[in-house]
N, C-alpha and C positions, 0 to 999 in steps of 0.2 A: 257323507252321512251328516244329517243336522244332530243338533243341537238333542232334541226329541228324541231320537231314534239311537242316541246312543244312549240315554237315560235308561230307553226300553231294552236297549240289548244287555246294560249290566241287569236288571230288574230280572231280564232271565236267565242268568247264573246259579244253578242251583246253590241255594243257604246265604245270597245274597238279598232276595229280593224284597224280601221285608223292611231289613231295616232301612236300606236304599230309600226305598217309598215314603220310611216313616221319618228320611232324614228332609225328605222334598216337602213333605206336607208341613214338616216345621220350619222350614224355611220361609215357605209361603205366609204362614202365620206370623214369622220372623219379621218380615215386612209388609204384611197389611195389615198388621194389627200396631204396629210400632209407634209411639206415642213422637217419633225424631222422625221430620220429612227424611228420606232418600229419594235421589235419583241417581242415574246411571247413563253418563256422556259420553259420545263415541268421540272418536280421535279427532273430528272437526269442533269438537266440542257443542255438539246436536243433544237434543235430549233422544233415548232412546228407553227409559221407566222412568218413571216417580210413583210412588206409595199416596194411598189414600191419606198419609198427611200432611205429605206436603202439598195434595191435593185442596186441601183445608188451607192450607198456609198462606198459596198465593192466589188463593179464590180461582181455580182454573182446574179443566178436565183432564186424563190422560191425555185423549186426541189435542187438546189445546195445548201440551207440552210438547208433546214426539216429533221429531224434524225440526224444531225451533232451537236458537240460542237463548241463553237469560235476556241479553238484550232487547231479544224481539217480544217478549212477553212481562219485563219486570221494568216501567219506565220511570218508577219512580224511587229505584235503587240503584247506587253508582256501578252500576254492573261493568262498568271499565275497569273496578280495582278488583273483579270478580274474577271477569275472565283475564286478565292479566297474571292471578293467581294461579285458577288454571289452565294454562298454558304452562307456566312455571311447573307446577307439577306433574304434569302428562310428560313435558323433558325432562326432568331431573328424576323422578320418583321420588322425590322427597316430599313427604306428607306435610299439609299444614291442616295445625289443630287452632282449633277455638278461635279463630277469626270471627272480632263483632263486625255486625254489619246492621246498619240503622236505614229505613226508608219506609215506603207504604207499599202495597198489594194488591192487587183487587179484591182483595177478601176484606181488605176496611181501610179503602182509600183515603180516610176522613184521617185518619190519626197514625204517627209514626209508633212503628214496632223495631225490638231488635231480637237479632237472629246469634248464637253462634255458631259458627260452619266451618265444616273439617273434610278438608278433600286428601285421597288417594288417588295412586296410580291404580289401574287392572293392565297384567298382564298375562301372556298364557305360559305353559309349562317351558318356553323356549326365552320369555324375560322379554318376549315384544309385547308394547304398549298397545292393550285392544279399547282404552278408556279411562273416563273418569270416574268415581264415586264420592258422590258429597251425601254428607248427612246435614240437614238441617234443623235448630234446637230453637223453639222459641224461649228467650227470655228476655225479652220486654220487662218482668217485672224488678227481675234481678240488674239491669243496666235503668232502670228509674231510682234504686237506689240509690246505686253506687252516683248515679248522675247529684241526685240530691246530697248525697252525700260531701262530692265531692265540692256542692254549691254552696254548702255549707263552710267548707273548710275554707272557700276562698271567702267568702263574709266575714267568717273570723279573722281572717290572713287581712282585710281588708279594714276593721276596726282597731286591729291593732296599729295595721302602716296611720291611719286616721289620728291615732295617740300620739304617737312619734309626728307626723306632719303637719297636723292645724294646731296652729296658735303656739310656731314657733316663737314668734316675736309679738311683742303688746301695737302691734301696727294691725285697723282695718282692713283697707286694701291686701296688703299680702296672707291675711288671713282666710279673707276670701278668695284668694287666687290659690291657695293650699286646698281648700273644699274643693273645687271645682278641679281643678288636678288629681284628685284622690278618686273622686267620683266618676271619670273617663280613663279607661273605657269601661272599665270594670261593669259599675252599675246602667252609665249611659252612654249613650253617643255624641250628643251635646248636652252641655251643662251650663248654668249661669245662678251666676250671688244678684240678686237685687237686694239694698235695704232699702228703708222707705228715709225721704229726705229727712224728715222731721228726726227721726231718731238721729242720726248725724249729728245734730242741731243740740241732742243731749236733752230736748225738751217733748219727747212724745209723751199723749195720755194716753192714760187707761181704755177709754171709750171713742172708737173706731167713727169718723163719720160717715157719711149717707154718698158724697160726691167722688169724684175720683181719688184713687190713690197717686201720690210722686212716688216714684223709687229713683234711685239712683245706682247705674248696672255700676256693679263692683267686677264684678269678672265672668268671664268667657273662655270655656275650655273646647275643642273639637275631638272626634276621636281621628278624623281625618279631613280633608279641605271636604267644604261640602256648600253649598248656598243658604243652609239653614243656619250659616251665622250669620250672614247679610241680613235676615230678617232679624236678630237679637238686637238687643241696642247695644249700643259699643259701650265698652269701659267709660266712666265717666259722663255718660251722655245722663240729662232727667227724663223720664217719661211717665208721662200719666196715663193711668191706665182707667178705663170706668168700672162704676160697680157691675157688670156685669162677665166682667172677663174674668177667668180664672184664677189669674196672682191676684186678684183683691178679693174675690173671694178667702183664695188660701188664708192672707194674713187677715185677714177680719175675725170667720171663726176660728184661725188658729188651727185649723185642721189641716190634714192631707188631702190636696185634690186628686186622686186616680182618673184618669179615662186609660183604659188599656185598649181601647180600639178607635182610634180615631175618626174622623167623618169631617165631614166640610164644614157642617156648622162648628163642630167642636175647633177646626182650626181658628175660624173668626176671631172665637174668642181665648184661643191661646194667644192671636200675634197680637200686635200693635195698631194696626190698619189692615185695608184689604191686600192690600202689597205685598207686605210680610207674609201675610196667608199663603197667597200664592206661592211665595218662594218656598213655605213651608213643605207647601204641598210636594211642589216640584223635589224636593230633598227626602222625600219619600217619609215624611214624620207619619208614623203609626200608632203612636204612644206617646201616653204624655203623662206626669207626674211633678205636683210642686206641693212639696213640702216647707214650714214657716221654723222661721228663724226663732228661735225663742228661748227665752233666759230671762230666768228670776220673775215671772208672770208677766213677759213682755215681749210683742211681736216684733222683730227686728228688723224682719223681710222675708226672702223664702231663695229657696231653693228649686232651680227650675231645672225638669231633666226632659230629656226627647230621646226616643230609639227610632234608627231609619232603615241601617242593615243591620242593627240586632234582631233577627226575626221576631223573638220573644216579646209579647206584650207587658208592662209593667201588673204585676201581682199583688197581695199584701205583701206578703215578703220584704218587696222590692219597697214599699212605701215605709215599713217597720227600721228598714235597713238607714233607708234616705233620713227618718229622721232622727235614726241614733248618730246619724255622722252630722246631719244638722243643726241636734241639737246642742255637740260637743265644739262646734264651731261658732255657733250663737254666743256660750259663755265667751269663750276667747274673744269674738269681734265687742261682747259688750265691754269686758274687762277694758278694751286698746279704746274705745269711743267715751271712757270715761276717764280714762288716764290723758289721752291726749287732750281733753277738756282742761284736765287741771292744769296738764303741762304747758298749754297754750296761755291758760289764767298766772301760774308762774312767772312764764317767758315774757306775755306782757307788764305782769307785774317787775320783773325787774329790769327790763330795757326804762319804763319807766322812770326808775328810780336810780338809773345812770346819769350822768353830769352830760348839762348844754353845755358847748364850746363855749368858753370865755371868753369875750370877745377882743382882750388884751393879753399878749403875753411878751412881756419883754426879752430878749436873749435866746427864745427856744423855741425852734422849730420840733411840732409834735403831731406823732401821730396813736392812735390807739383803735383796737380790736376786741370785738367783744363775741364771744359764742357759745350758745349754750349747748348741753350735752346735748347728744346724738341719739341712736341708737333707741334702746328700752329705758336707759336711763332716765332722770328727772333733772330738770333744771338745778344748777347747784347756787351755791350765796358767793361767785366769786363777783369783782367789784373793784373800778380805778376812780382816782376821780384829779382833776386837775381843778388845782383854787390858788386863782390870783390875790395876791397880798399886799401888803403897805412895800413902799421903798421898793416898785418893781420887782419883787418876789418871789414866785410858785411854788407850791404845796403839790408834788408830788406823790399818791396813794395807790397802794393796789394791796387788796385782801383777799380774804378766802374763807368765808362762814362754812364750818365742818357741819353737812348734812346737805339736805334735796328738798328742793320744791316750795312748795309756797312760804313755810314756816324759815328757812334757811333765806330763800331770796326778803321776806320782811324784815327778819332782823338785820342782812347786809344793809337795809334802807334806813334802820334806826341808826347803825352804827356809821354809815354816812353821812346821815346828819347830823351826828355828836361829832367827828373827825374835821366836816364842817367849821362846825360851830368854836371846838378847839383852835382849830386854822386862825379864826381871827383873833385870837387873843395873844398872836404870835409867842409861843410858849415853842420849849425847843424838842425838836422831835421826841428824844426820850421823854420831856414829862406829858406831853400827846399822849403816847401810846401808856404811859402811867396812869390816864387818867381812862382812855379805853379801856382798860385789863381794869380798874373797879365796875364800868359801867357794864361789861362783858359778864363780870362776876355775879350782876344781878339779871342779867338773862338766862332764865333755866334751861339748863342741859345744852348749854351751847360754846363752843371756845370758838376764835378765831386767828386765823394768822395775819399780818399785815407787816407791809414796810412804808415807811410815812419819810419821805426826801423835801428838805427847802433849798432850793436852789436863789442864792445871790447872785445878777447878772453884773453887780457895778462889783463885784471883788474874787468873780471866779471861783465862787466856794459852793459846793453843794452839802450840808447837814442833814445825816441819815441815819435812822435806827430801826431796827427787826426785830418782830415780835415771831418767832420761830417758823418764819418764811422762806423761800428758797433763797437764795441771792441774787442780786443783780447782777447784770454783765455791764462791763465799759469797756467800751471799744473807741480805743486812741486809733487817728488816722494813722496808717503804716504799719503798727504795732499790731500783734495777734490780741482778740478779745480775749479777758481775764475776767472771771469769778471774781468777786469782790468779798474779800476776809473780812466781813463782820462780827461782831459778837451776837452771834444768832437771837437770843431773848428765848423765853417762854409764850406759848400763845394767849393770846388774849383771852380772859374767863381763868385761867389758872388762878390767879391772886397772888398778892404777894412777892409780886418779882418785880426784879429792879432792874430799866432799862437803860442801855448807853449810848449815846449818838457819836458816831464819828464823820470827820471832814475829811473832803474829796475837792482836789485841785481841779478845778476842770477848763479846759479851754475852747475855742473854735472849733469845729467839726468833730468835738467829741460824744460820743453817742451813748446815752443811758438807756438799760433796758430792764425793766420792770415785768413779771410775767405772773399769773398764780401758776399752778404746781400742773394743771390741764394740759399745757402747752408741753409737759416734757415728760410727765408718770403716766407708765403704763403697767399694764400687768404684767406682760414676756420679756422686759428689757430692762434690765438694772440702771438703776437712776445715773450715776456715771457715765455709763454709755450716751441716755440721753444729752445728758448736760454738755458732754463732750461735743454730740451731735449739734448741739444749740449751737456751741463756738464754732462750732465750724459753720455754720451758714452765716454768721455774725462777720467772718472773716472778710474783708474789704468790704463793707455795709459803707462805710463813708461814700465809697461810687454810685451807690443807689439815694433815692428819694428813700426818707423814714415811712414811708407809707408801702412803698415797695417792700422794703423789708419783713415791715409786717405781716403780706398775703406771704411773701415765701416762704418766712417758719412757720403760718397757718399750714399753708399746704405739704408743706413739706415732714412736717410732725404732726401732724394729725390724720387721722380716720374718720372714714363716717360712721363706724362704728362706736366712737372713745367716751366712754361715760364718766366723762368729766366736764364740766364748762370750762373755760378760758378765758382770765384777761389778759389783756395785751397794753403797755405802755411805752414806746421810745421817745426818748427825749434828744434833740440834737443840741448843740451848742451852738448860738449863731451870736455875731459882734452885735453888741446893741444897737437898735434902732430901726426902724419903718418898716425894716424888712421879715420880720419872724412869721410865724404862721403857725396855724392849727390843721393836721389831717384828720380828720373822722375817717369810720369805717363805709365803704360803698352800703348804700341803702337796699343788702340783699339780702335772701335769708341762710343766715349759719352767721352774719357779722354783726358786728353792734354798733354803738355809737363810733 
C-alpha cells in the first residue's frame, strides 16, 4: 500500500476522517505557505521536495531540484561543508541547528546572501533512516550586521593597537615601519610609508610645485611574498614620481586618493614605470588607496595601500580609517624629523667644540672617546680636553654640563674655553676649578661637574681636584685598579665652595682614567656595581694599547639604548722623550674625537 492509500484508508474510519483531512490540508499550508525554504533528502542525499520557498531561494523549479544533490544545482556555495553535514546527520541523528552559510543562487547571482540552515534525521516508526530534512532561513540582513558589526570592532581593536604601536621611539624610519606593520593585513595587503625628500631636509614649504615629486620609501610591509613588492621602491631608495601619478596627487591636495577598482590605466599611474605596472598587474592589485601624511598643516608624504587577495575593494571606510592611523603617525614622524634636526645641530655643535690633538705631549701616551646619547635622548654637555703647558706639562679635563641638547652642549663650549684660558696662567687645579664655580655661578640654571689633572713628566707627579665628579681609576702595572679617594668638591654653578687638590705619584705604564658618569650610570644597576664593573675591565689594561681599552669599556658598558653621552680620557705614563703619542677616537659614528 502507498503512501496515498493509507491516508485514504484511515480517512475511512469512521469519526476519523475529518480531522485526518483537516490535519493534511494544514500541512500542505504548513509548507507552501512557509516563509523558511524546506526540503526533503533521500538517503543518497537526492532532493526528493522543496517548498515554494526555497523555490524562491535558489532561483530554481521543483523539477530542477528532485533527483539532484546541492552540488549539482548550488555552484556558488561550498556545498562540500553542506553535504558533509549531511551525511553527518543521516549517521548520527543528531540534528544540527543554525548553520551560517554564505554564497550566491541563481535567484541573484550578482551578490552574496546568507542562509541559516538546520538539518534532521527522518526516520520511520522502526528508527531506520528514510532521509533528510533541512529548513532553510534567509538572513542575509541579520549576518550584514553582525558582519559590520564585527568590522567595526576590529577598527577599534585596530586604533587602539595603532596608539600603543606608532611612534614608539622619536626615530623616522621605525616610525614608519610601525604604520605599515599596523596597517597589514588588517586594512591591506601591501603597504608603504613614502615622505617626500624635502621634508627630511626639515625645510619643505607651504606651496606644492607643478614638476615631479621626490619621496623617499621609508617602509614596506607584505601580508604575504607576493611580486607587488618588486614593484614598490625599496626602503631607502628616492623616487620621483610625476604630477600625474597618484602619490602626488595625494600629497599635493592633501586628500585621500580612492580607486576601489582598478584598471590598467589606473595601474600606470599607481607604479613607478611601466614595469612595476606590470608586476602590479601580475600580483592581482584590485584596489588601491593612498592617504597623506600630515601634521600641523603640513604634507609629510602618504601612505600607500593595495588589496590583491583581499576580495573587498577599498570604501570610505577604509580611507577614513587609513587616515586616522595616518594621521597619528604623521605627528610621531614630524615630532622624530625635528628632533633629530636638532639633535644632529647639537651633536655637530659639540664634536665641534672638542679639542684638536696637540701636537706635543711629553711623557703620555693618550687616548680619548667621545659619544653622544643614543636612543630618544639628546645630546648632553659632557666634555675632555687635553692642553699642553709650560715646562712639558698637560692639563688633563673631563666634565659634564647637567642638562641636553644644544643649550647644555654651548655652555660645555664656554666652559672649555674659560678651562682653556685658566690652563695657561698655570694656577693650581683647585684655584681652576675656583674660578669655574664663579663663572658657572653666572650661567643661568646650569652646574657642572668636572676634574681638572696637571700632570709633571720631569718629577712624576700628577696634581688633581673634583668638582663633584665621579673618580678616577689608576691602574699600576700588576696591581688591581683603585678608585682614587679624592675630596669630591661641590659642582661647578653651586658657589661658594672651596676646592682641594691632591698629588699622585705616578710612574711608567701607569694608566689614568678620566670618564663622565655616561660610561657607568644607568637606570637598573647600582652605581657600585657599575664601578666595580669599570675595575674589572680596567684589570691588566697595562697589556693592551690605551686606545684599546677604550672601545672595550665603550662596548662593554654601554647600549645603544643609554641616554647619556660619554667622555672618555686615558692617560698612560710613558719615560720622557720622542716616543709618547696621542690616540683619537676612529672617525665613526657613536665616537668622537
Amino acid at each position: 500500500m502507498n503512501t496515498s492509500e493509507s491516508f485514504r484508508a484511515e480517512d475511512d474510519v469512521p469519526g476519523t476522517s475529518q480531522p485526518r483531512r483537516l490535519l493534511n490540508e494544514l500541512s500542505g499550508m504548513l509548507v507552501s505557505q512557509s516563509p523558511v525554504g524546506l526540503a526533503v533528502m533521500d538517503t543518497d542525499l537526492r532532493y526528493v521536495a522543496v517548498n515554494p520557498a526555497l523555490e524562491r531561494i535558489n532561483g530554481l523549479s521543483t523539477e530542477e531540484h528532485v533527483g539532484r544533490h546541492v552540488s549539482d544545482i548550488l555552484p556558488h556555495v561550498d556545498t562540500a561543508a553542506i553535504e558533509s553535514a549531511q551525511w553527518r546527520v543521516l549517521e548520527t541523528g543528531v540534528p544540527l541547528l543554525d548553520q551560517n552559510v554564505v554564497g550566491r543562487t541563481w535567484a541573484d547571482a550578482d551578490h552574496d546572501h546568507a542562509w541559516s540552515v538546520s538539518l534532521y534525521r527522518l526516520q520511520d516508526p522502526f528508527g531506520r533512516a528514510r532521509g533528510v530534512a533541512a529548513s532553510i532561513a534567509d538572513v542575509t540582513e541579520r549576518h550584514r550586521l553582525a558582519t559590520e558589526a564585527a568590522r567595526a570592532r576590529r577598527r577599534l581593536t585596530l586604533i587602539a593597537d595603532a596608539s600603543a604601536l606608532i611612534g614608539t621611539v622619536l626615530d623616522v624610519d621605525q616610525t614608519a615601519r610601525e604604520l605599515a606593520g599596523v596597517t597589514v593585513p588588517e586594512l591591506a595587503d601591501i603597504a608603504a610609508v613614502d615622505v617626500l625628500d624635502t621634508v627630511l631636509a626639515c625645510h619643505r614649504t607651504a606651496a606644492p610645485g607643478s614638476g615631479p615629486e621626490l619621496f623617499r620609501a621609508l617602509a614596506l610591509a607584505a601580508a604575504y611574498p607576493t611580486e607587488a613588492t618588486r614593484a614598490a621602491d625599496q626602503v631607502g631608495d628616492l623616487a620621483a614620481y610625476a604630477a600625474d601619478r597618484l602619490v602626488t596627487q595625494c600629497v599635493r591636495t592633501g586628500k585621500p586618493v580612492l580607486v576601489p577598482h582598478v584598471n590598467d590605466r589606473d595601474l600606470s599611474r599607481i607604479a613607478r614605470n611601466p614595469e612595476a605596472a606590470t608586476l602590479l598587474a601580475r600580483a592581482g592589485i584590485h584596489s588601491y588607496l593612498a592617504v597623506p601624511l600630515s601634521a600641523r598643516g603640513i604634507v609629510l608624504g602618504a601612505l600607500d595601500l593595495k588589496r590583491a587577495r583581499n576580495p573587498l575593494p577599498f570604501n570610505h571606510d577604509d580611507a577614513v580609517l587609513a587616515g586616522e592611523l595616518a594621521n597619528r603617525a604623521a605627528v610621531s614622524i614630524d615630532n622624530a624629523r625635528w628632533y633629530q634636526s636638532v639633535r644632529n645641530a647639537a651633536v655637530t655643535l659639540q664634536r665641534s667644540l672638542l679639542p684638536e690633538h696637540p701636537p706635543h705631549l711629553v711623557g703620555l701616551e693618550i687616548a680619548s672617546r667621545y659619544q653622544p646619547a643614543q636612543a630618544t635622548s639628546e645630546v648632553g654637555g659632557d666634555w675632555f680636553d687635553i692642553i699642553p703647558l709650560t715646562d712639558d706639562k698637560t692639563a688633563l679635563v673631563v666634565g659634564d654640563v647637567m642638562g641636553s641638547g644644544i643649550d647644555a652642549a654651548a655652555t660645555m663650549g664656554r666652559l672649555r674655553t674659560a678651562t682653556c684660558t685658566l690652563a695657561e696662567l698655570d694656577f693650581d687645579p683647585a684655584q681652576v676649578l675656583q674660578h669655574l664655580d664663579r663663572i658657572t655661578s653666572g650661567l643661568e640654571h646650569y652646574i657642572a661637574t668636572c676634574l681638572y689633572a696637571v700632570y709633571d713628566p720631569h718629577h712624576g707627579e700628577c696634581h688633581i681636584a673634583n668638582a663633584g665628579h665621579l673618580p678616577p681609576v689608576l691602574v699600576h702595572p700588576g696591581r688591581p685598579p683603585e678608585l682614587l679617594d679624592l675630596c669630591p668638591g661641590a659642582p661647578l654653578g653651586v658657589g661658594g665652595v672651596t676646592f682641594h687638590s691632591s698629588t699622585l705619584d705616578l710612574g711608567p705604564g701607569d694608566d689614568l682614567v678620566l670618564y663622565t658618569d655616561g660610561l657607568v650610570e644607568t637606570r637598573h644597576h647600582p652605581i657600585d656595581d657599575r664601578l666595580d664593573a669599570l675595575l674589572g675591565l680596567l684589570d691588566g689594561s697595562e697589556s693592551r694599547a690605551v686606545g684599546e681599552t677604550c672601545d672595550l669599556l665603550l662596548h662593554a658598558l654601554r647600549d645603544p639604548g643609554d641616554h647619556d653621552d660619554v667622555a672618555l680620557l686615558i692617560a698612560r705614563i710613558c719615560p720622557p722623550g720622542p716616543d709618547h703619542q696621542i690616540i683619537g677616537a676612529p672617525p665613526t659614528e657613536g665616537s668622537g674625537l
